[in-house]
TORKOL-4160 file (C-alpha; in steps of 0.2 Angstrom, whole numbers, padded with zeros to 4 digits, m for minus):
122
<pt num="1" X="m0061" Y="m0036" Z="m0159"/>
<pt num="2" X="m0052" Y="m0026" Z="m0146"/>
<pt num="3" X="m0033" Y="m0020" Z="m0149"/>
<pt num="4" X="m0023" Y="m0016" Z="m0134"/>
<pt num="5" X="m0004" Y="m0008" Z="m0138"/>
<pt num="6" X="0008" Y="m0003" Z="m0123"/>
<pt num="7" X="0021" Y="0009" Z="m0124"/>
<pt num="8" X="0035" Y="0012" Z="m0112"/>
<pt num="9" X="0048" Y="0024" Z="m0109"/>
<pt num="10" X="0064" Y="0028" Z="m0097"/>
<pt num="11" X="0071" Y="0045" Z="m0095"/>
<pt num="12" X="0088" Y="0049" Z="m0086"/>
<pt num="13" X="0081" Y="0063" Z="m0074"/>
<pt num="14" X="0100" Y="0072" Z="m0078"/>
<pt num="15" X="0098" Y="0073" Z="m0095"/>
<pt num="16" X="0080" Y="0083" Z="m0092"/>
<pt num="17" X="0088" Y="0094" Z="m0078"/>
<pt num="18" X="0103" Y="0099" Z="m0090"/>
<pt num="19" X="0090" Y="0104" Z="m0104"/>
<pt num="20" X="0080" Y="0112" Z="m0092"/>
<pt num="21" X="0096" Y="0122" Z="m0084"/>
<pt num="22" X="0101" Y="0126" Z="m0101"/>
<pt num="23" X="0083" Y="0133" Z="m0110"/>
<pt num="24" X="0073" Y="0136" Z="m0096"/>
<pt num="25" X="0054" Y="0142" Z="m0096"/>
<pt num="26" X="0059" Y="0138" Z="m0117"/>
<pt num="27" X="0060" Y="0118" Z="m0113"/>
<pt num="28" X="0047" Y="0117" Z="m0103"/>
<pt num="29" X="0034" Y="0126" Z="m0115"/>
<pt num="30" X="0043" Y="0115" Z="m0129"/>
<pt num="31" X="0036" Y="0097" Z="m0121"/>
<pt num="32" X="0022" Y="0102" Z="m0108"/>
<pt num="33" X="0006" Y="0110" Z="m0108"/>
<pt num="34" X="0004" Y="0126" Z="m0097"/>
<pt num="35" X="m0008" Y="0116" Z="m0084"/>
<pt num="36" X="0008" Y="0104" Z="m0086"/>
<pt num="37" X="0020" Y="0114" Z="m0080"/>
<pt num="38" X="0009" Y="0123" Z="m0064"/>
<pt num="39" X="0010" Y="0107" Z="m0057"/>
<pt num="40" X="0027" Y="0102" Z="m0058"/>
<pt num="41" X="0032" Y="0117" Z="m0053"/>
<pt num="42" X="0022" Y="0116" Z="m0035"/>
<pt num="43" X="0034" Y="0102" Z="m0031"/>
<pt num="44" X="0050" Y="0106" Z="m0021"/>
<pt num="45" X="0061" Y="0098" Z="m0037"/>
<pt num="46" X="0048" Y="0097" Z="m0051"/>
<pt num="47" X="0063" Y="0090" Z="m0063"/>
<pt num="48" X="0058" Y="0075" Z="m0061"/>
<pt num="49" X="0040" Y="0078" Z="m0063"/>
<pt num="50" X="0044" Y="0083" Z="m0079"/>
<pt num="51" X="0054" Y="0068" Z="m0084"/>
<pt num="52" X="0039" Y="0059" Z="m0081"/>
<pt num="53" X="0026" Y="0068" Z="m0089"/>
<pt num="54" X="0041" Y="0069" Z="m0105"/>
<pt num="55" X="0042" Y="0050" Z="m0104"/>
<pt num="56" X="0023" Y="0047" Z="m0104"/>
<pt num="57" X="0024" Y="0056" Z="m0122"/>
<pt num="58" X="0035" Y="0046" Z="m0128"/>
<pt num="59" X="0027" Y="0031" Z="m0121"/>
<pt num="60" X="0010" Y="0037" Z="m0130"/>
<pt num="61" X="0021" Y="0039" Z="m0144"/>
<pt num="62" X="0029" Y="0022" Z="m0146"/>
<pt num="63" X="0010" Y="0014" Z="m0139"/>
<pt num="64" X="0002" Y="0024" Z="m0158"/>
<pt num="65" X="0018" Y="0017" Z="m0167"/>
<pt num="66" X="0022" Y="0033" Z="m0171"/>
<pt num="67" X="0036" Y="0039" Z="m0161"/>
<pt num="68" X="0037" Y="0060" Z="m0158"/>
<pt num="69" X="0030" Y="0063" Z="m0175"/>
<pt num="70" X="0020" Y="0060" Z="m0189"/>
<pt num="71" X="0004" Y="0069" Z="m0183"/>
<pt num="72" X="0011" Y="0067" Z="m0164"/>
<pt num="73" X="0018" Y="0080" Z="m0155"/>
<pt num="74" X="0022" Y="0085" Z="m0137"/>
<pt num="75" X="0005" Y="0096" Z="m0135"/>
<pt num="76" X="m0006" Y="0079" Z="m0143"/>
<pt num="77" X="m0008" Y="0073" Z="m0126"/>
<pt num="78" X="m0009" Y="0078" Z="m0106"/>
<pt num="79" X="m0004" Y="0069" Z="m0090"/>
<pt num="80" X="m0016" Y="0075" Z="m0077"/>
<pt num="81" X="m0020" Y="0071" Z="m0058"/>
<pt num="82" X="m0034" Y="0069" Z="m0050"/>
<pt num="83" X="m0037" Y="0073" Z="m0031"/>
<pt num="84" X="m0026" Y="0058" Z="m0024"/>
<pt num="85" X="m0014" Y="0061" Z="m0035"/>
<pt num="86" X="m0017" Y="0046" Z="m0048"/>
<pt num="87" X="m0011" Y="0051" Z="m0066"/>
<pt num="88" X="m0022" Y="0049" Z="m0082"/>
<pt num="89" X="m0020" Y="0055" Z="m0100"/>
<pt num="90" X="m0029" Y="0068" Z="m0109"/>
<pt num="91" X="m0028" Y="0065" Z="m0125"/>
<pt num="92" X="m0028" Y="0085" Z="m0135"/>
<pt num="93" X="m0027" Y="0081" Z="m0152"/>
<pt num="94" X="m0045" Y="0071" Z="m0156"/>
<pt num="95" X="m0039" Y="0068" Z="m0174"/>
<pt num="96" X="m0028" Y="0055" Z="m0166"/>
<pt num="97" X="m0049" Y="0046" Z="m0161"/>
<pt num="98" X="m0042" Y="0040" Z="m0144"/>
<pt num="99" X="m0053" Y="0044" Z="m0129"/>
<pt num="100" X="m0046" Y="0047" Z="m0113"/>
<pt num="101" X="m0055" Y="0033" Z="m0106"/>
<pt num="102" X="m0046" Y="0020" Z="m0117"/>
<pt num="103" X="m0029" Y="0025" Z="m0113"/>
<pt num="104" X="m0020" Y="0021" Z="m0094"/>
<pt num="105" X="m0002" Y="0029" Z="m0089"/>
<pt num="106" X="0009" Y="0023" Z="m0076"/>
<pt num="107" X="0021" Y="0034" Z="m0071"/>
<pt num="108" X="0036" Y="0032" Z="m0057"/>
<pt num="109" X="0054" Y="0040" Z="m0055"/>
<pt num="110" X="0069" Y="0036" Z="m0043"/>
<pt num="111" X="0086" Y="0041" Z="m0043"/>
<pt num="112" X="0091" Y="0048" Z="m0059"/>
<pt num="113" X="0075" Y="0039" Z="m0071"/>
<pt num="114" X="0059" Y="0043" Z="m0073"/>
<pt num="115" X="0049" Y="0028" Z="m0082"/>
<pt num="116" X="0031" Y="0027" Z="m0091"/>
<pt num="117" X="0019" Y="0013" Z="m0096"/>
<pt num="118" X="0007" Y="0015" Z="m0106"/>
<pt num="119" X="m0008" Y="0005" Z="m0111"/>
<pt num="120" X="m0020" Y="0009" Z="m0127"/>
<pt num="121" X="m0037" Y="m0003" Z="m0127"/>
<pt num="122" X="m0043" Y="0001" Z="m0143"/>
């Protein structure tokens, strides 16, 4: 029998730019993976890039029923893009048994939020 869990998330862009603006290069490497943060940083405002990329954690997160812990962290998965742009999820931590081909990420951001769907099809 297949399971299928969804997750979503909102983030207020502001409160990701004030953390930024306050910690720097220590936020960033905090919730993002190094590939991450190279291409947030190619955009002309990559904050709210990174909004996204923090709300599709959290989305994963809530998806697993674990929220931002218990054997989740920020480093447990990766939003990608492929050529067109389209993102995806790598999942980093395999003892979490997801593969990246069963997991789907929508992202979008406007204004001052930053918004993620996630769907597991377990």
């Amino acid at each position: 029998m297949n399971r299928r869990d969804i997750g979503v998330d909102i983030v207020d862009i502001r409160r990701i730019r004030k953390s930024y603006e306050r910690y720097g290069e220590r936020f960033l490497k905090r919730v993002l993976t190094d590939r991450e943060i190279c291409h947030c940083k190619r955009k002309k405002d990559m904050v709210p890039s990174v909004a996204a990329r923090f709300a599709a954690k959290e989305a994963v997160s809530k998806a697993l029923g674990t929220g931002i812990a218990r054997g989740f962290t920020w480093k447990s998965v990766e939003v990608v893009n492929d050529e067109n742009g389209r993102p995806s999820l790598h999942m980093l931590d395999r003892s979490l048994v997801i593969s990246d081909d069963h997991i789907r990420v929508s992202l979008s951001h406007s204004g001052d939020y930053a918004v993620a769907f996630v769907l597991l099809d377990l």
